[in-house]
ZAKOLBA-351903 format. One record per residue (C-alpha): residue in three letters; y, z, x. Coordinates in steps of 0.02 Angstrom, whole numbers, padded with zeros to 5 digits, always signed. Example, Ala and Ser with C-alpha at 12.3 -4.5 7.8 and 13.67 -1.06 7.14 Angstrom:
// ZAKOLBA-351903
ALA-00225+00390+00615/SER-00053+00357+00684/
END
This chain:
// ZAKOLBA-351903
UNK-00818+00408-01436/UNK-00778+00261-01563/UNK-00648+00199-01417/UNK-00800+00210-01291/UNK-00874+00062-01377/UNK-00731-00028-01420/UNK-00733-00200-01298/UNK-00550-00202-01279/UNK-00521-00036-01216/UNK-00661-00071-01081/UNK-00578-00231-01043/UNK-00420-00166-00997/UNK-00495-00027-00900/UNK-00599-00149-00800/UNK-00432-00295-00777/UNK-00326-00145-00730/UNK-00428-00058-00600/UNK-00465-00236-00532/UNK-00271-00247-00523/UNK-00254-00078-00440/UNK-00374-00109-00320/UNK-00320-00284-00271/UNK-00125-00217-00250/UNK-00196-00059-00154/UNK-00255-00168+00013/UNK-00072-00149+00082/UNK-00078+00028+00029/UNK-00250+00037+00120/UNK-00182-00058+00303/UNK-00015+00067+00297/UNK-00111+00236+00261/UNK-00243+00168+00412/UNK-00092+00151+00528/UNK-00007+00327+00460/UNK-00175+00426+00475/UNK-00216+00355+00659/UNK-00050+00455+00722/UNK-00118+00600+00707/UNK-00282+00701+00786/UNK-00454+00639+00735/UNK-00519+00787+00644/UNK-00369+00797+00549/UNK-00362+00570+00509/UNK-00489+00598+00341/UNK-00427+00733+00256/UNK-00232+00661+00274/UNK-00307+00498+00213/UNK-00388+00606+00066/UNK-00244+00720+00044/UNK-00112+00568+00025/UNK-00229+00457-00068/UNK-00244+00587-00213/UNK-00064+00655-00215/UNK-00029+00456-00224/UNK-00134+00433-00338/UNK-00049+00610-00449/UNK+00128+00523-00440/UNK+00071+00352-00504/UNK-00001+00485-00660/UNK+00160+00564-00669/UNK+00252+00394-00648/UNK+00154+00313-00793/UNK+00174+00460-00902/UNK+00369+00447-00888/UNK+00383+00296-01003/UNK+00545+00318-01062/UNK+00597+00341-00842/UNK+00491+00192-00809/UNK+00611+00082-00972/UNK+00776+00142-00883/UNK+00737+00081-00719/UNK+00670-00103-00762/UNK+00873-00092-00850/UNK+01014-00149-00726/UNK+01118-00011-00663/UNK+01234-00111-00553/UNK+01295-00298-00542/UNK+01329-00354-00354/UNK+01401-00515-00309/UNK+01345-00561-00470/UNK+01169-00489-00460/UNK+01109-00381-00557/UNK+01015-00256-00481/UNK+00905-00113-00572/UNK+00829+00045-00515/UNK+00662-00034-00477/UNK+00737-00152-00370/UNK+00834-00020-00269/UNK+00642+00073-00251/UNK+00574-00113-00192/UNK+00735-00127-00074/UNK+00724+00042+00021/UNK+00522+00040+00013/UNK+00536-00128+00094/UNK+00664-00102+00225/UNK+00582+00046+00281/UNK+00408-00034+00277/UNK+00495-00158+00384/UNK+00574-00030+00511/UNK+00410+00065+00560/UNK+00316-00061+00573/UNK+00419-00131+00702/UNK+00455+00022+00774/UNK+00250+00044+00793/UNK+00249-00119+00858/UNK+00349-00095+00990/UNK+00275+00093+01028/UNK+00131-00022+01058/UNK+00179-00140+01161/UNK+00261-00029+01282/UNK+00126+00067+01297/UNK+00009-00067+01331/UNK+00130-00130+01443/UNK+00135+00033+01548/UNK-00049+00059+01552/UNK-00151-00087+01513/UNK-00300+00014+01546/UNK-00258+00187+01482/UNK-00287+00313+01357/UNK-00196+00294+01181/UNK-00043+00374+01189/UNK-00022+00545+01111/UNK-00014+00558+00922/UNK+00156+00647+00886/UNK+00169+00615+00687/UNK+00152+00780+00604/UNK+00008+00812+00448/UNK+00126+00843+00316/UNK+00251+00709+00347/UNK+00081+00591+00351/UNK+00039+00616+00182/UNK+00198+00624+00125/UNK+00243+00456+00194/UNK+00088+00406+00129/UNK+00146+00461-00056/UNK+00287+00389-00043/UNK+00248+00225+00010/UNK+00108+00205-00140/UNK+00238+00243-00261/UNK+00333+00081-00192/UNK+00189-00020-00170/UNK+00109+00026-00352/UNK+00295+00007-00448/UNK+00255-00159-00513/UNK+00073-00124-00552/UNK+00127+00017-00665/UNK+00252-00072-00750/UNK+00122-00213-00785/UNK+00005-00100-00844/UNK+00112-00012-00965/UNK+00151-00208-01022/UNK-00047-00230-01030/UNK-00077-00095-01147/UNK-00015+00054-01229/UNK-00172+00165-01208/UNK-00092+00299-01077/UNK-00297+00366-01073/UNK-00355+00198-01016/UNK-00211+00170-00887/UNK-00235+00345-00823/UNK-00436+00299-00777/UNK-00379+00144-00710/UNK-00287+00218-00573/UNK-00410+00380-00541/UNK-00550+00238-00524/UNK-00446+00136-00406/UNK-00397+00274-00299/UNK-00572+00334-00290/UNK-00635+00157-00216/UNK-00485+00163-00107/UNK-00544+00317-00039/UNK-00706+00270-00009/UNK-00669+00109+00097/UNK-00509+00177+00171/UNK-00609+00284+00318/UNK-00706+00123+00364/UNK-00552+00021+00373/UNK-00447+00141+00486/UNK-00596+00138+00594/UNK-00621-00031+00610/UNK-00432-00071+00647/UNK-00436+00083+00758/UNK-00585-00003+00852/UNK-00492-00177+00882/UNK-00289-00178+00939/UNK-00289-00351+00920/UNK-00346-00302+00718/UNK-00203-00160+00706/UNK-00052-00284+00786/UNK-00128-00403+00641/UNK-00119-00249+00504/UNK+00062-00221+00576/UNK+00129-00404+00550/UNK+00034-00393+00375/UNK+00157-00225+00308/UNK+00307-00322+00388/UNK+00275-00462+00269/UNK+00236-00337+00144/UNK+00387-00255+00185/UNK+00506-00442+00150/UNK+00421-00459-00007/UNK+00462-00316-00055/UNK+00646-00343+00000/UNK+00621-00514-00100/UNK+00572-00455-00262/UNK+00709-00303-00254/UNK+00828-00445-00240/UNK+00745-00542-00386/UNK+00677-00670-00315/UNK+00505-00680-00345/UNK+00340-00685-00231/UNK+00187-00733-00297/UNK+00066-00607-00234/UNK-00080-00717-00205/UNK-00013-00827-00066/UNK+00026-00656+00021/UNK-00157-00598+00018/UNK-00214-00784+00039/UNK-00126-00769+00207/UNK-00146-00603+00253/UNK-00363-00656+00198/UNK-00359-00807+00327/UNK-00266-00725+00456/UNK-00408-00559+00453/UNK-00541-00715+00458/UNK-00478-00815+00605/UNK-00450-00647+00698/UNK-00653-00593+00651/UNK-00717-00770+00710/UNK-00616-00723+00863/UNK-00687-00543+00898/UNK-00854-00635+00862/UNK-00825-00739+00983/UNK-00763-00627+01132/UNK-00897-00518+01080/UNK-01032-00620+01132/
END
């Protein structure tokens, strides 16, 4: 109760669910993209289901401290690099980030290609493999946020909230946002270039060099607003 009132514990709550929340808008685009593979009825609860077993590894990921120490330590040196096991989690996140998103990319432009005027083409992706992708990819994109949060403060309660609050507000906007990108191709080619830059940064950072995050959301920000003056615009 005492820690209830105490202004830095509710500090570092509020900074580190801002933080989680602000890193989670990549997480958001790729579980849209994921979830619209597969039938509508089934599109909420996979973006439920993953979003909460995401948000159970990040737990389990931030409880394992002493796992979390030994892979910000380098494990191998390569032409001189060294290279730890977060930045092998950064390089195979990123590269496959990089590889279906392509790969959806060009699904899509073949098949607009084909039939201009058609249906959407069948939704092959299976449920489970959804959410475990889903999974999966959080733990890659939330890596660094853990790490920083463990940095930020040593109250495992406070961290834990953090991410359950995060997740929660993820949850409620993600439904909106597949919708939205569902509604507008020219949106969901946009979201698709957005996780291939996600993806090099990613690639970046496992090779140590360093991206500042903000100029990637500044982008990917300007970008979404250009592209809403233009539905505007065709709209009326």
């Amino acid at each position: 109760m005492t820690n209830l009132l105490n202004a830095e514990v509710w500090a570092a709550f509020l900074t580190l669910t801002a933080l989680e929340i602000v890193l989670g808008i990549d997480n958001i685009i790729f579980l849209s993209i994921s979830a619209s593979k597969l039938p509508p009825p089934q599109q909420a609860s996979a973006r439920t289901l993953g979003l909460a077993g995401a948000m159970l590894t990040r737990i389990l990921l931030l409880l394992s401290l002493a796992f979390l120490a030994r892979l910000s330590r380098p494990w191998v040196t390569v032409l001189g690099q060294p290279l730890s096991g977060r930045d092998f989690v950064l390089l195979g996140g990123g590269l496959f980030l990089m590889a279906k998103s392509v790969l959806e990319l060009h699904e899509q432009a073949e098949h607009s290609a084909a039939a201009p005027r058609a249906a959407p083409a069948p939704r092959q992706a299976s449920f489970g493999g959804v959410i475990l992708q889903i999974m999966v990819l959080d733990v890659v994109f939330s890596l660094d946020s853990v790490i920083t949060a463990v940095g930020m403060t040593s109250k495992i309660p406070v961290m834990v909230a953090a991410i359950v609050a995060a997740v929660l507000v993820m949850m409620f906007f993600a439904g909106a946002v597949a919708h939205f990108v569902d509604q507008h191709p020219t949106l969901r080619t946009l979201a698709l270039a957005f996780l291939i830059l996600i993806g090099m940064s990613l690639v970046a950072e496992g090779l140590n060099f360093h991206v500042p995050k903000g100029y990637i959301y500044f982008a990917m920000a300007f970008s979404t607003g250009v592209e809403l003056f233009n539905l505007r615009l065709r709209k009326h």
